[in-house]
C-alpha positions as CSV (number, residue, x, y, z in Angstrom):
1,X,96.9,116.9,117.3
2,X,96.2,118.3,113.7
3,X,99.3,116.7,112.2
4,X,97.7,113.2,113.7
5,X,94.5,113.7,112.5
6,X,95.8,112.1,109.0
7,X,95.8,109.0,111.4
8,X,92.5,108.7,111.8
9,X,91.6,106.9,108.2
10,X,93.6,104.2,109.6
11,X,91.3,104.5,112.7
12,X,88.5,103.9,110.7
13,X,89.6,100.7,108.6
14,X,90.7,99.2,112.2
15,X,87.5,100.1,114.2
16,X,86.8,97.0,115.1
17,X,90.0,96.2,116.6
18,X,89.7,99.8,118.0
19,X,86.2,98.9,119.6
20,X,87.6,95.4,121.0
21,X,90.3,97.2,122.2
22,X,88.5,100.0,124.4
23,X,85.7,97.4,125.7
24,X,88.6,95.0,127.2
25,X,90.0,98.0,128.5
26,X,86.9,99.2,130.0
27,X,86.3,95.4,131.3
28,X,89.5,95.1,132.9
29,X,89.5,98.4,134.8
30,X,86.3,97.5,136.4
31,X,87.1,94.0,137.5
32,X,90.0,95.7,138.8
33,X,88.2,98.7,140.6
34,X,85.9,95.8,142.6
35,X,89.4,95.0,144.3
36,X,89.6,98.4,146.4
37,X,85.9,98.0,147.2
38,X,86.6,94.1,148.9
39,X,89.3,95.2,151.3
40,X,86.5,97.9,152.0
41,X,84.3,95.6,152.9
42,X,86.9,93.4,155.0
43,X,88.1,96.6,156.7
44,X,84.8,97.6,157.7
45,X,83.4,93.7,158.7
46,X,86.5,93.5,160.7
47,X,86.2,96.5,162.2
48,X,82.4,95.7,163.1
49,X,82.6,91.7,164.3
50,X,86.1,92.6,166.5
51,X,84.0,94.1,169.6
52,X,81.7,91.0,169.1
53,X,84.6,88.3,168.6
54,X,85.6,89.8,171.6
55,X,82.5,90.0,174.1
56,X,82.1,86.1,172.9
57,X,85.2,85.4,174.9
58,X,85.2,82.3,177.4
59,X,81.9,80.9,175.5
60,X,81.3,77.8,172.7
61,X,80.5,80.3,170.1
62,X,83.6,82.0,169.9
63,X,85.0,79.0,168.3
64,X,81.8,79.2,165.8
65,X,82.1,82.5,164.9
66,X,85.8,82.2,164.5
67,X,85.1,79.3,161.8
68,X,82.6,81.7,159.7
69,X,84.5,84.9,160.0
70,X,87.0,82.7,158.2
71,X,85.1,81.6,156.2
72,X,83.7,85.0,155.3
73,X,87.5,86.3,154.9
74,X,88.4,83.2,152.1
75,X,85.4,84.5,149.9
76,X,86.9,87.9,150.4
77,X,90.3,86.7,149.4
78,X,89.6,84.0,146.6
79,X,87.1,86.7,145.5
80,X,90.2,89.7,144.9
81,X,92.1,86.8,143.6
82,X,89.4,86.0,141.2
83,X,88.8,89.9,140.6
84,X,92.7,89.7,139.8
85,X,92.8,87.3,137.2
86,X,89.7,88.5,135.3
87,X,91.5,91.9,135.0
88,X,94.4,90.5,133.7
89,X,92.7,88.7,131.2
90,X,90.9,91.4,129.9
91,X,94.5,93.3,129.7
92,X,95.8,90.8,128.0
93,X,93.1,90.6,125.4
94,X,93.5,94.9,125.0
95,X,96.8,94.4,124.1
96,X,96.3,91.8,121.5
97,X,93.7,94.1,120.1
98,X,95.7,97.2,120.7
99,X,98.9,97.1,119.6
100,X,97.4,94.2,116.6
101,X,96.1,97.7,115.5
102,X,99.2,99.4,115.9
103,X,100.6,96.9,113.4
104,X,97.9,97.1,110.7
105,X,98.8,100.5,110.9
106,X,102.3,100.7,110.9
107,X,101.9,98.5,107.5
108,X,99.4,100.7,105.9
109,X,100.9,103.3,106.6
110,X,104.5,102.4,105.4
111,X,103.0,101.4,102.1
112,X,101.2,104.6,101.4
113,X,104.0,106.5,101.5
114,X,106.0,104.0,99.4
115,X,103.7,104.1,96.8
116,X,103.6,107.9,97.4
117,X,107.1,108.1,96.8
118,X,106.7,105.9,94.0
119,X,104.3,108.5,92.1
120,X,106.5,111.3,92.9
121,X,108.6,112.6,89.9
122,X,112.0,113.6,89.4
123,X,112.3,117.0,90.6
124,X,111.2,115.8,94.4
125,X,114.1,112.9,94.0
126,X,116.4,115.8,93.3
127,X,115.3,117.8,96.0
128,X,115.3,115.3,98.8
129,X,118.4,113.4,99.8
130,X,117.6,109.3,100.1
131,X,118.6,109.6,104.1
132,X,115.6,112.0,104.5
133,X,113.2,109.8,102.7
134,X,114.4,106.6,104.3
135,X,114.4,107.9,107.6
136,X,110.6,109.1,107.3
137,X,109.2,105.6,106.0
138,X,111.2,103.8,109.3
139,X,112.2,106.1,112.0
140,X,109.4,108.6,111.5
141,X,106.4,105.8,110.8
142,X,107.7,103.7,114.1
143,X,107.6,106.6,116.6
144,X,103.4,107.1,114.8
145,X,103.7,103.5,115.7
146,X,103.5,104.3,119.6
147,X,100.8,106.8,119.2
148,X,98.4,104.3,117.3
149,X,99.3,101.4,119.7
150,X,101.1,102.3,123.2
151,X,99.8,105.7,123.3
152,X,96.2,104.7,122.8
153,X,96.3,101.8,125.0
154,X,97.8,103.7,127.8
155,X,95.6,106.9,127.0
156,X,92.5,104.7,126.9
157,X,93.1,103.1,130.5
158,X,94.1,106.0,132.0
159,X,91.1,107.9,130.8
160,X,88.9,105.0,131.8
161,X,90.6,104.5,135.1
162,X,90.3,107.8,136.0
163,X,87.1,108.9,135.5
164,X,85.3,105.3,137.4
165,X,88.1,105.8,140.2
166,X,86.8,109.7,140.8
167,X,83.1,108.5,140.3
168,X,83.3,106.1,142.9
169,X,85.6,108.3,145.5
170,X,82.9,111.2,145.3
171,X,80.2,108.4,146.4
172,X,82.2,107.5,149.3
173,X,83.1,111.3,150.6
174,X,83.2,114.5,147.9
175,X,85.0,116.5,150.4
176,X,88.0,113.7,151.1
177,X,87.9,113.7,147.0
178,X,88.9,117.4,146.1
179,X,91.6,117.4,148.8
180,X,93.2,114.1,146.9
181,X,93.4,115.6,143.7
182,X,93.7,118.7,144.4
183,X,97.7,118.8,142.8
184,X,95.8,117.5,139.7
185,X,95.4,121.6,138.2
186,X,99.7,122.2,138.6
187,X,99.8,118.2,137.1
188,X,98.0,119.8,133.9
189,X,99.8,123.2,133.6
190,X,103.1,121.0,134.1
191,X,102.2,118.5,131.2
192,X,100.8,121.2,128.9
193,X,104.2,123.1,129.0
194,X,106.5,120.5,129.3
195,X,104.6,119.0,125.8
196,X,105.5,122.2,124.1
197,X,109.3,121.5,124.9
198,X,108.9,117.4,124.0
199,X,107.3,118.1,120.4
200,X,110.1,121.0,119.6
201,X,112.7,118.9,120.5
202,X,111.5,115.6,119.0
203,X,111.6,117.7,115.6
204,X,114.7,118.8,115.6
205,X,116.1,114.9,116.8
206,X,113.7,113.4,113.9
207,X,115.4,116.1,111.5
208,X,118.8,115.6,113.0
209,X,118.4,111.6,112.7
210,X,117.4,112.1,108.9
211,X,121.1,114.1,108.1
212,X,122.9,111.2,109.9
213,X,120.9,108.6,107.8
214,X,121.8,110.4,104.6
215,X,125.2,111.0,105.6
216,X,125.4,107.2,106.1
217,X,124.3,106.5,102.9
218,X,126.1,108.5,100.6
219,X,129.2,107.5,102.1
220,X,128.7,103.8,101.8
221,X,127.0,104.7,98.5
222,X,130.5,106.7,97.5
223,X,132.9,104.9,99.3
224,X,135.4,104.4,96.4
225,X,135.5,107.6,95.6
226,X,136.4,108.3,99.3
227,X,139.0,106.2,99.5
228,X,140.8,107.1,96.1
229,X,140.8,110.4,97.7
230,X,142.1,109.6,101.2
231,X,139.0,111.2,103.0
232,X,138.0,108.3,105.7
233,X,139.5,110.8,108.1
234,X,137.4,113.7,106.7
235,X,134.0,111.6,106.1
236,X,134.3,110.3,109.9
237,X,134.3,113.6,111.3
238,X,131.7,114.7,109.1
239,X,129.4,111.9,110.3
240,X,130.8,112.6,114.3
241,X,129.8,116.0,114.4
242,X,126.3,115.5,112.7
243,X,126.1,112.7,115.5
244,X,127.5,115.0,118.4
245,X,124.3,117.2,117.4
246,X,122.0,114.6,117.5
247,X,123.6,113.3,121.0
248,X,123.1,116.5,122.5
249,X,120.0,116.9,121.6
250,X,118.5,113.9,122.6
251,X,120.0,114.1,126.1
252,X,118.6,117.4,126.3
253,X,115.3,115.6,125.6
254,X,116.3,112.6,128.2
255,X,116.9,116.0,130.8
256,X,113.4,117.1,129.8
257,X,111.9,113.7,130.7
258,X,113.8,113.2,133.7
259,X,112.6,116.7,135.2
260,X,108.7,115.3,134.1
261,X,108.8,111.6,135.5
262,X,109.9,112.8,139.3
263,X,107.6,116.0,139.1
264,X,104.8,113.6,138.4
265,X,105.8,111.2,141.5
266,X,105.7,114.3,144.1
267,X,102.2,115.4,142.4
268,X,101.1,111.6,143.5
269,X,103.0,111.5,146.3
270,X,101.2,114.9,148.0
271,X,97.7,113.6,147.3
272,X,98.6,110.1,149.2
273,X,99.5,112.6,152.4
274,X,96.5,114.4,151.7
275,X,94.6,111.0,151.1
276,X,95.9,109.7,154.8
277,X,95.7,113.1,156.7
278,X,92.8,114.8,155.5
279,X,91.1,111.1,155.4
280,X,91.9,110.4,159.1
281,X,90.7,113.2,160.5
282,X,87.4,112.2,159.0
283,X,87.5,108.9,160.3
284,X,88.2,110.3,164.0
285,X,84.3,112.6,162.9
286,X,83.2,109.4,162.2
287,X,82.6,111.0,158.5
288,X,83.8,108.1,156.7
289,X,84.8,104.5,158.0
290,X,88.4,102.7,158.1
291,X,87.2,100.9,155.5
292,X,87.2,103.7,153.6
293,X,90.4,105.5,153.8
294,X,92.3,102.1,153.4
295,X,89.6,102.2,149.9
296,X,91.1,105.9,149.6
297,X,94.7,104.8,150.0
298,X,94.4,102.1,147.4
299,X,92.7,104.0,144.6
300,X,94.9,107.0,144.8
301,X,97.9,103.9,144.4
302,X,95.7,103.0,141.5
303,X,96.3,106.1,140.1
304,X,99.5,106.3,140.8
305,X,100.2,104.4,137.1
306,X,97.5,106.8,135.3
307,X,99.5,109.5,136.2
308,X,102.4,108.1,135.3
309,X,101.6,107.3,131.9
310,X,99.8,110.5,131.6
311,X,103.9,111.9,131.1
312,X,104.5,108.8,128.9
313,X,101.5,109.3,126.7
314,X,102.0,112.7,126.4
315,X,105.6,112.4,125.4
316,X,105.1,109.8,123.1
317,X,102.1,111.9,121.1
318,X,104.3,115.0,121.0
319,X,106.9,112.4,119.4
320,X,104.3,111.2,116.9
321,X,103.0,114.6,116.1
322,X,106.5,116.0,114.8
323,X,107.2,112.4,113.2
324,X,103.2,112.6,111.3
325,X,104.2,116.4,110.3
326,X,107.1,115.7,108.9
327,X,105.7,112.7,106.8
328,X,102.6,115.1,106.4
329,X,105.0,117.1,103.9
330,X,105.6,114.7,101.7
331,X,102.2,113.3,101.5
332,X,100.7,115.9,100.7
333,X,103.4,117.0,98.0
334,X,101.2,116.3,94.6
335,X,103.1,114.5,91.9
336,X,103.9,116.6,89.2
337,X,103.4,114.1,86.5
338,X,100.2,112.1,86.7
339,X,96.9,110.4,84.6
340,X,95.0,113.0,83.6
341,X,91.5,112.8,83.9
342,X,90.9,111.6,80.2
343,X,94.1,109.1,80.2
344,X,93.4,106.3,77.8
345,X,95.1,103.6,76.6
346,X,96.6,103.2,73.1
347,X,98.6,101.0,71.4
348,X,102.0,102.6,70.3
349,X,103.3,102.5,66.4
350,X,106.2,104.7,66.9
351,X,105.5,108.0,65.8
352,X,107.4,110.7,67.4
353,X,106.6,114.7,67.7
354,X,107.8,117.7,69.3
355,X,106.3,121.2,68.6
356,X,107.6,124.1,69.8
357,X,108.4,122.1,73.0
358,X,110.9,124.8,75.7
359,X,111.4,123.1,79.2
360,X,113.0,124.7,82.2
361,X,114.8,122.5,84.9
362,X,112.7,123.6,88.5
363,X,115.5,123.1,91.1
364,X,118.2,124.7,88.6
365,X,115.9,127.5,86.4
366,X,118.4,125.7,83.4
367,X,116.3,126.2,80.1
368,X,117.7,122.4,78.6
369,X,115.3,122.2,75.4
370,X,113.8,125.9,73.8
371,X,111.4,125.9,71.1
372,X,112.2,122.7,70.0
373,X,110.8,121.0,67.2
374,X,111.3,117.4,65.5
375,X,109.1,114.6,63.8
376,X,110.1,110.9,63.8
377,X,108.1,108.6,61.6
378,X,107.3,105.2,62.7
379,X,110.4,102.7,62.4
380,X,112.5,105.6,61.9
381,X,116.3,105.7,63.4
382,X,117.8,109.3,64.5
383,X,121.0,109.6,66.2
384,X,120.7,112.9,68.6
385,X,124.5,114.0,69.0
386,X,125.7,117.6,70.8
387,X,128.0,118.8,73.5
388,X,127.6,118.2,77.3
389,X,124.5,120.1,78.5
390,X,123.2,120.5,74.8
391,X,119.9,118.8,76.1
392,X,120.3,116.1,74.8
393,X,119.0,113.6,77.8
394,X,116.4,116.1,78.0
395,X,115.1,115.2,75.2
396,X,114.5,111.8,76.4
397,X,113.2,112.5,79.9
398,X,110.6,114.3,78.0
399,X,109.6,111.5,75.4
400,X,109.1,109.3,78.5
401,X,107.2,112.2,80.3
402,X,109.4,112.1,83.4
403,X,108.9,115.6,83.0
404,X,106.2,118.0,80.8
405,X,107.4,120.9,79.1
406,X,106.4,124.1,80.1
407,X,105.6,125.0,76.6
408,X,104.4,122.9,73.2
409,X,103.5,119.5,73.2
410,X,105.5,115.9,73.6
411,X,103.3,113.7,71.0
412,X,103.3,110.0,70.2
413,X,101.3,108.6,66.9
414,X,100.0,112.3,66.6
415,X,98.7,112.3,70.3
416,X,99.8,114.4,73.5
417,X,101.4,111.3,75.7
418,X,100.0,113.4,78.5
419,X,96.3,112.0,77.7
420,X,98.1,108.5,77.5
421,X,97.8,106.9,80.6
422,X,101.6,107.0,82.0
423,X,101.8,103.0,82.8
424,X,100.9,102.0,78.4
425,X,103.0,105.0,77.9
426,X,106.4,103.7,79.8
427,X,105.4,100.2,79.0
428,X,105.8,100.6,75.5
429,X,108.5,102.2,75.5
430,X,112.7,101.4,76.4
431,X,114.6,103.6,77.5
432,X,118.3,103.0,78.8
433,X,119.3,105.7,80.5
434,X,123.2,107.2,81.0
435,X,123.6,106.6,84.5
436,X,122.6,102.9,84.4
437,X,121.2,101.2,87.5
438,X,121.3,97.7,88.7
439,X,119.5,96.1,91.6
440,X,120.9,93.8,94.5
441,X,120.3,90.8,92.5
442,X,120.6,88.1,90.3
443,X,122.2,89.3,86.4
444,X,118.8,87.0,85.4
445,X,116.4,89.1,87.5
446,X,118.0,92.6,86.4
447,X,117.8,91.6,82.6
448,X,114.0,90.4,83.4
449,X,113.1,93.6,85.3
450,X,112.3,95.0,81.7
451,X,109.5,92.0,81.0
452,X,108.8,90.1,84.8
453,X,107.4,87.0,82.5
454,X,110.2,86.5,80.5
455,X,111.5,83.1,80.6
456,X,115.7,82.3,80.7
457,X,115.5,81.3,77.2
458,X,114.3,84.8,76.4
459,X,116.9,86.4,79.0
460,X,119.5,84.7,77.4
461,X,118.4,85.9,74.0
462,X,118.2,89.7,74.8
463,X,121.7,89.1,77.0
464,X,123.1,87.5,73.4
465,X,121.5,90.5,71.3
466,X,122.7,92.8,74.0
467,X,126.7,91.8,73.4
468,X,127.1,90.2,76.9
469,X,125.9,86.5,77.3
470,X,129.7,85.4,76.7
471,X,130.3,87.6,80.0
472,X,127.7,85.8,81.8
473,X,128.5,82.3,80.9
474,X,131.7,83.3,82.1
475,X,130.8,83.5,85.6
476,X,130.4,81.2,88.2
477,X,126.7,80.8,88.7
478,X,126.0,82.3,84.8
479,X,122.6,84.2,85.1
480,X,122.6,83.0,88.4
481,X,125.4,85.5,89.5
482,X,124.4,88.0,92.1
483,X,126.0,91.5,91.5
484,X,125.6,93.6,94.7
485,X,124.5,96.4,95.4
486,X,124.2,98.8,92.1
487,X,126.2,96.0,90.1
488,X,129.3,96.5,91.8
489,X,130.9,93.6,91.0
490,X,130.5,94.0,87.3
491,X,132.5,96.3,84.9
492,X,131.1,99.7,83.7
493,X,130.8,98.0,80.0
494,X,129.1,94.8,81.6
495,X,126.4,96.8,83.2
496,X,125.7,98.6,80.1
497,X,125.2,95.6,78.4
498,X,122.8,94.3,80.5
499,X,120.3,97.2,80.8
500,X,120.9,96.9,77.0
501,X,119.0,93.5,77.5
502,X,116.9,95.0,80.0
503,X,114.9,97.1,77.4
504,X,115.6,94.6,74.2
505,X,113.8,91.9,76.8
506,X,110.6,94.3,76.3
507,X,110.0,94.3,72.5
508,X,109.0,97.6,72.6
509,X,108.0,99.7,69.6
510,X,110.1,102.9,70.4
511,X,113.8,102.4,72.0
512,X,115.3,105.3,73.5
513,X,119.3,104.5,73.7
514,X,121.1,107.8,76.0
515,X,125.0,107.3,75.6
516,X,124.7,103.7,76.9
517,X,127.6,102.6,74.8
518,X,130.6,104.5,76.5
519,X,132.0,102.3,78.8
520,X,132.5,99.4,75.5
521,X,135.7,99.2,74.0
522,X,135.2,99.9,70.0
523,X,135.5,95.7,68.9
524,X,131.9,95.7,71.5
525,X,130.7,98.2,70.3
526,X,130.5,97.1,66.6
527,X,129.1,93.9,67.5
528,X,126.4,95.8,69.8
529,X,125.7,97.9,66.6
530,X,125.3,95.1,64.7
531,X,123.0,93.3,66.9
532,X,120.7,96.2,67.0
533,X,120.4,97.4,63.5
534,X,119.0,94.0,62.5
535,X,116.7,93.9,66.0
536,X,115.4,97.3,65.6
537,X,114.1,96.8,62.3
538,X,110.6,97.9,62.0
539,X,111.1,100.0,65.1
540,X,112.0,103.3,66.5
541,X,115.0,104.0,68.3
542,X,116.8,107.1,69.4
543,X,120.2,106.9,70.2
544,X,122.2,109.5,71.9
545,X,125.4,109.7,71.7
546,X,128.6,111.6,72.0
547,X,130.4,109.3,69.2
548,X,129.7,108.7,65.7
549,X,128.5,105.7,64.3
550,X,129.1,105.0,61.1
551,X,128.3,102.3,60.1
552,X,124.9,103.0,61.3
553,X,122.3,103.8,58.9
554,X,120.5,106.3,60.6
555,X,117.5,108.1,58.6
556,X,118.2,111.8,60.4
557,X,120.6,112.9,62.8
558,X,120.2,116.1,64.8
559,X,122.9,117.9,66.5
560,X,122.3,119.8,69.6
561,X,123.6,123.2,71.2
562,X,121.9,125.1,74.2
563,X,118.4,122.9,73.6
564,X,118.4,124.3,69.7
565,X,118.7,121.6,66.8
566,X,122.0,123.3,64.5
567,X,122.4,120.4,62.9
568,X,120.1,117.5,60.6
569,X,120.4,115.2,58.4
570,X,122.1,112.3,57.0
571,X,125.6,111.5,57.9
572,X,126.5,112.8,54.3
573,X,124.4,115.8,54.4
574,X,126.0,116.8,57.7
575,X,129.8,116.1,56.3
576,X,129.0,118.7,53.5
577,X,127.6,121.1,55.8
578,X,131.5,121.1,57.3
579,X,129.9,121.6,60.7
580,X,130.1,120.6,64.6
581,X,129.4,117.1,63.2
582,X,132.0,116.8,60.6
583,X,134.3,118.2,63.2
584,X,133.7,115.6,65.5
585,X,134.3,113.2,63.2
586,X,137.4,114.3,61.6
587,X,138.8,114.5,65.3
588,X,137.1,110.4,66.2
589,X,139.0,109.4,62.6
590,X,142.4,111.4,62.9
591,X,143.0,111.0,66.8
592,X,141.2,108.2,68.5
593,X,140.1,105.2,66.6
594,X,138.8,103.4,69.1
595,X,136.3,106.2,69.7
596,X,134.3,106.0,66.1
597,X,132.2,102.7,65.3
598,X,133.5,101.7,61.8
């Protein structure tokens, strides 16, 4: 139960519901104990008024006392009815309470780890494949579900059950009582090791369930690329055997609970014979009445269900218990990059430092960026150019603090951004990143992702500053357009272009451009270039790149290798220095002309 105890928060918010819950619960079972005690009663009159009935025969008031014993038997009856319908009503009403909790629950608790996820950084995206994650905020959180709902419910009116069913058979005959549950000590020992087995094997299915999840999803996710290559065949076998594993498992479970269910019936079963046998022989002794053993017979029936669910219950907490564990680990993973404690909020000018700043990848032990230093002035344009793996992205993940270095500082207007509190930090600044990223929407609603309030007139402005509101217009539905899932219905340059207008759509004071220009033809690109250089005037912008762009005035450009600037200055300065850069573009002017913005 440790791993649940995380539950009990939710507990706590829901009391009241909790409270309602167990007093139905508590109500019902009584109205429905009073049932057993009537046929009692009955049993016992009957047995009493027969020898009278009887010595009354050939006289008038046979007929009399026929009339009032059924009379006396309708109370009886209407009464059990009664009896009846009360306890159902008060079921009803636990279940509405009840499982109305389960609910609240299942809600709150899908959320917090949402918004858990959501404050994680990078490194525990890298680490964790989206199946896993998915599968622990939907499979995992619905079998908690049964614990906070089902499992209660059941737990609570067997408990209840139980203990006002033994109170009142000890009253009646103590001895008549141990015999009945007497199996109840091998009913224990049987639960508490066949629990071990359910919560073991409930792990490995919840674990199992996750690799077929992410499976699924990187193969829809990637199904181009595995049909250019021919590998249906290859990516349905891998999904087969990770669901062969999870088969057998779970009918190694089903084997488990079907060994657990019948076990529990004979445990019932031998206190009814004990009920019956060791009960008549005390009715022959005149011990206890008839009355009584047919009140025996029918609470040990009543129990019948308690013990049922006793298996049930018990199975579905040992579910819950590996599901809560394994959503345990991620909740209580800390995010690496948080609000300090003396975060404040600033308005940005543009200003741009890094001293001595050396970061290390986690996952990879990769040193990207190593004692690296660089000063932007406000409204300042650098170019950052360099080989694959030079650091260059880095570099950006680190002005936007999706990382901190491990040495030096990351400052913005002359101030560590990790006392800026992250939200102004990110907010002011726009960053389009390499591998862009659309959402299953509207083109409208992923250009106005950057800035929620903008209206269409301003989409349409950042779209037209962005190079692709001819594109748009030439659609169907024009802004209107939804493109699927990641933008798959658009081009590579078309997607570009609009998380171009995603972060112009901001009016931020510092852009952050990473090679979001490679998948334009050269004509696109020069208009893009032109559209910029007048919008980022008076602003900041970095733009990484593995072309040369000429016509761009830039005020520095740095050249990259192994996370170490080589390279600075102006595109003059680094054409005399006869260099990486003037390499690069003697080799963009001589052999692809299409590659250099001119």
């Amino acid at each position: 139960m440790k791993h649940l105890a995380a539950l009990n928060k939710y507990f706590l918010t829901n009391k009241w519901l909790l409270i309602l819950g167990l007093l139905f619960t508590a109500i019902s079972i009584v109205f429905s104990v009073f049932q057993p005690i009537m046929v009692r009663q009955i049993f016992d009159l009957l047995a009493h008024n027969i020898d009278e009935y009887r010595l009354l025969d050939n006289t008038a008031l046979k007929v009399a006392f026929r009339a009032d014993f059924t009379h006396v038997l309708a109370f009886y009856g209407v009464s059990i009815l009664i009896f009846a319908l009360l306890s159902g009503f008060f079921l009803f009403l636990q279940r509405q309470t009840l499982i109305v909790m389960s609910r609240h629950i299942e809600y709150d608790l899908k959320n917090e780890i949402y918004q858990h996820y959501q404050k994680l950084d990078l490194n525990f995206f890298k680490m964790h494949r989206t199946g896993d994650l998915m599968s622990r905020i939907t499979e995992d959180v619905s079998r908690v579900r049964m614990y906070v709902g089902p499992a209660i419910m059941y737990a609570s009116r067997t408990l209840f059950l139980i203990v006002i069913i033994v109170y009142l058979m000890l009253q009646v005959n103590p001895l008549l009582t141990l015999y009945t549950l007497s199996p109840l000590p091998f009913l224990a020992l049987t639960i508490y090791y066949v629990n071990r087995i359910i919560h073991r094997k409930s792990e490995r299915i919840q674990a199992q369930l996750s690799n077929i999840t992410s499976i699924a999803q990187e193969s829809y996710s990637g199904i181009r690329v595995i049909k250019s290559y021919i590998q249906e065949d290859a990516s349905a076998r891998h999904f087969e055997e990770a669901s062969e594993a999870y088969k057998d498992s779970s009918i190694s479970l089903a084997k488990t609970d079907a060994l657990f269910q019948p076990t529990m019936a004979l445990m019932i079963g031998l206190s009814v014979i004990l009920t019956i046998f060791i009960g008549g022989i005390q009715v022959i002794r005149g011990n206890i009445t008839v009355g009584n053993l047919a009140e025996f017979v029918i609470y040990v029936n009543m129990l019948m269900f308690p013990f049922f669910s006793i298996g049930m219950v018990a199975s579905m907490i040992q579910r819950a218990a590996a599901s809560q564990q394994r959503i345990n680990e991620f909740l209580q993973i800390a995010p690496a990059i948080k609000d300090e404690p003396d975060a404040k909020s600033v308005k940005l000018k543009g200003g741009v430092r890094l001293e001595n700043v050396t970061f290390t990848y986690p996952h990879t032990g990769i040193t990207a960026i190593s004692n690296f230093n660089l000063h932007i002035k406000p409204g300042q344009k650098v170019a950052v150019i360099g080989r694959t793996g030079s650091g260059k992205s880095t570099l950006a993940q680190l002005l936007i603090r999706m990382y901190d270095p491990q040495e030096g500082k990351v400052m913005v207007d002359d101030q560590d951004i990790r006392h800026l509190r992250l939200a102004d930090l990110r907010g002011q600044i726009s960053y389009v990143p390499q591998d862009v990223f659309l959402f299953s929407d509207s083109i409208a609603n992923n250009i106005r992702f950057g800035d929620p309030s903008a209206s269409i007139e301003t989409v349409q402005t950042a779209a037209r500053q962005a190079s692709v509101e001819k594109d748009i217009l030439g659609f169907n539905d024009g802004f209107d357009t939804a493109i699927g899932e990641r933008g798959v219905t658009l081009s590579g340059g078309q997607k570009q272009r609009i998380s171009i207008a995603r972060a112009l759509i901001k009016d931020p004071n510092i852009l952050i451009f990473d090679d979001c220009l490679s998948a334009v033809d050269a004509r696109t690109e020069k208009e893009i270039i032109g559209n910029l250089y007048a919008y980022l005037k008076n602003k900041t912008a970095i733009i990484i790149t593995h072309r040369i762009f000429a016509l761009f005035e830039f005020d520095s450009i740095i050249v990259l290798d192994e996370g170490k600037i080589v390279e600075q200055g102006t595109h003059n300065d680094l054409l005399s220095l006869n260099g990486y850069y003037a390499e690069l573009y003697a080799r963009q002017q001589s052999g692809d002309d299409e590659s250099v913005s001119e």
